[in-house]
N, C-alpha and C positions, 0 to 999 in steps of 0.2 A: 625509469621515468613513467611518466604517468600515460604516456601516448605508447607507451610499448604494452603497459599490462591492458590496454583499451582492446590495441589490435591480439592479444592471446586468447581474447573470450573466440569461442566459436560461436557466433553470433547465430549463425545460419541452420546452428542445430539445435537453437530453441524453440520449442512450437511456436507458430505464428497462422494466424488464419491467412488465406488467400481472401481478396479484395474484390466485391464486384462488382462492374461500373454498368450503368445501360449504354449498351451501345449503340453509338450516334456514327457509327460510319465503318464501311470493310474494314479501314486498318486499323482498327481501335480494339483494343482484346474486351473481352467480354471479364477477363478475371486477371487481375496482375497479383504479383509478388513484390510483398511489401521490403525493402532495400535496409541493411544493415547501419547501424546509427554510429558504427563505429566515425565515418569521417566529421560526421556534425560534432561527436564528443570531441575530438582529436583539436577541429578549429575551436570548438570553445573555451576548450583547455589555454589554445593558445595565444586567441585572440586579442590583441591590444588598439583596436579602436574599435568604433560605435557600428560600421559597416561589417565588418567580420563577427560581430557578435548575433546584430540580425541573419546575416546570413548563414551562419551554424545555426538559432534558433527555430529556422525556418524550415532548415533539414531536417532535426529531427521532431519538427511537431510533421513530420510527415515522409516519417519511418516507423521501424519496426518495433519500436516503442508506445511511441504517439500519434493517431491519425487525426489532426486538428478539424478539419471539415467536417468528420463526424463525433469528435468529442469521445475517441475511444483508444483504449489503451490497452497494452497486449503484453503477453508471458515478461519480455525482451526489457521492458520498465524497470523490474526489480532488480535483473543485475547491472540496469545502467545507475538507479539511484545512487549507489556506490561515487561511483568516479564523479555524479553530480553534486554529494555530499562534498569530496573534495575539489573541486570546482569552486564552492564558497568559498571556500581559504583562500582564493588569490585577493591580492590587493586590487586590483582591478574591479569597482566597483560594478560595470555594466555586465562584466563577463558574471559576477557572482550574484546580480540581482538575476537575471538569465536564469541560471540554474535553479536556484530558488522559485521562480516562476514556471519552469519545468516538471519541478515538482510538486508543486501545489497541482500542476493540472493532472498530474498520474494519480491525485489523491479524489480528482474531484470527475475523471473522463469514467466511462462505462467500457469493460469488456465486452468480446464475444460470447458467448454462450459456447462454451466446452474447452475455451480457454481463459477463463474467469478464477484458476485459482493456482497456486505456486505451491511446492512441496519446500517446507524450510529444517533447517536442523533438529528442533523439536519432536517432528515426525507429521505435526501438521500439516493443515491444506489450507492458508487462510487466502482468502480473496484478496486479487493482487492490489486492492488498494491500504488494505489492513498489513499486508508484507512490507509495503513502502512504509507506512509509515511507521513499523516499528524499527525499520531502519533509521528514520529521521529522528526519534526518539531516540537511539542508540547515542546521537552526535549534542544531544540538550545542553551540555555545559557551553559546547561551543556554539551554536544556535543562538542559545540568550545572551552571549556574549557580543554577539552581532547587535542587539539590538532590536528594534522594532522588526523591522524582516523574518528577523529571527525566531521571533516570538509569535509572527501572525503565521507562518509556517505551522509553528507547535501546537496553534491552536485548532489548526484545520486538520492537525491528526489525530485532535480528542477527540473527536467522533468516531475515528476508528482505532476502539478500544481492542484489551488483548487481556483477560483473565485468566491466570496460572493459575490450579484449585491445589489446596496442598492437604486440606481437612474437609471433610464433608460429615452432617449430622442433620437427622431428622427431624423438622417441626412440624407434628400432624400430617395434613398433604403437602407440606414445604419440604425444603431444604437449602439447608443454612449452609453454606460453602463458605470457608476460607482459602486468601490466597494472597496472590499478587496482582496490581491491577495496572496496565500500563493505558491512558488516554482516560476519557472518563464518563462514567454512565450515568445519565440525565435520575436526577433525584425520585422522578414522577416513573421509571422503570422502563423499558424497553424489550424488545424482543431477542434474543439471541438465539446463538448457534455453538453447540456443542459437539467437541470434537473428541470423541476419547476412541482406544483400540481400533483405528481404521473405520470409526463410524459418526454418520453427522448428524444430531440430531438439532431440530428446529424448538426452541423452548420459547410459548406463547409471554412468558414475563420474566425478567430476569431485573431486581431492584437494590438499591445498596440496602442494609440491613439498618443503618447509623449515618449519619451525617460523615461525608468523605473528609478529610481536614486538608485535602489536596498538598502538603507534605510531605509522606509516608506513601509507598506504593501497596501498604499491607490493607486490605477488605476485605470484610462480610458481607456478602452479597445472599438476597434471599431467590431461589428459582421456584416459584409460583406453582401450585400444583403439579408437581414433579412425581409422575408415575413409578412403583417398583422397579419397576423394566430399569430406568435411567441407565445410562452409564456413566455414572459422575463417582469418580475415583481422582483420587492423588493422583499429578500429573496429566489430567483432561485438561482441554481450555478451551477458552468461551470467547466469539467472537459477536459483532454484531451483527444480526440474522440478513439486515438490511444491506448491507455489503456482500453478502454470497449470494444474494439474490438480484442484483443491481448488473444486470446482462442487458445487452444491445439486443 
């Protein structure tokens, strides 16, 4: 059951910043510990009226995923997307717009600073809102399947793209890189971040080579002045610069 594999994460041993409030009186801690979101997932899993959905939403826009007051969002988000991802699948309309609205705000609140980025299977580091949402893309047949919801969801993960390099070749001071491209990069170019061998580099222009046919997840993408040095090999990937740098 869905409320069992909830309570197995060890919640408590995923980084999380401690919280610091001014303090307005003796009993008042100057620094709290932000509380596990296992019970908000658990009720909104289970949720079947309109009071039990606000009050799960409410927990965990102010746990150890999500801190709503300050629009910030920590390690603990990526492994909750999961169970939020299956969360839309209930019939339960409220409980499943909830989760969806959950998610959008993990894609759209700011980390801390030195907990800003999540190690994923690839061997990457992408910034936790680029992790969410390649989760959310993971689930797109079913997504668009929802509908409108579904689809405004998928659109606020195109910003946080996710480029797989599989060929790279020289143009002059360019380089032409192919690959895979998940989300999608503005035609006029933008700034990325490159990840290859344990190393992150900041790349001032990173542009599609061709008109994307939005489609096909295969592109050519041109990185702009791209020094000797690079480390752009098969198997690097390219993230948006503006998301690993997007800290509270």
């Amino acid at each position: 059951m869905l409320a069992d594999e909830i309570d197995a994460v060890d919640w408590l041993a995923i980084p999380t910043p401690r919280l610091h409030v001014p303090r307005v009186g003796r009993d008042v801690p100057e620094w709290f510990d932000l509380r596990s979101p296992a019970p908000g997932l658990r009720d909104l899993a289970a949720a079947t009226n309109i009071p039990a959905v606000a009050a799960a939403a409410t927990y965990l826009t102010s746990s150890s995923i999500l801190w709503g007051h300050m629009g910030a969002v920590f390690p603990a988000a990526v492994t909750a997307a999961p169970f939020l991802l299956r969360i839309t699948e209930r019939d339960y309309a409220n409980a499943r717009d909830a989760a969806l609205s959950l998610l959008s705000d993990m894609l759209h609140s700011a980390p801390f600073d030195g907990f800003n980025r999540v190690g994923v299977a690839d061997g990457s580091t992408p910034a936790l809102c680029c992790a969410v949402a390649e989760l959310i893309r993971a689930r797109q047949d079913f997504l668009l399947a929802l509908g409108k919801p579904g689809r405004r969801l998928l659109e606020e993960c195109s910003a946080h793209w996710r480029f797989e390099i599989t060929e790279v070749a020289r143009d002059g001071e360019d380089l032409l890189v192919l690959g895979r491209l998940g989300g999608r990069i503005p035609e006029s170019g933008t700034a990325g971040e490159l990840q290859s061998e344990g190393m992150i580099v900041r790349l001032d222009m990173v542009a599609p080579e061709y008109p994307l046919d939005g489609v096909s997840d295969e592109a050519c993408l041109r990185i702009e002045r791209a020094g000797d040095e690079l480390p752009c090999v098969p198997g690097a990937v390219m993230f948006p610069a503006e998301c690993g740098e997007f800290v509270h």
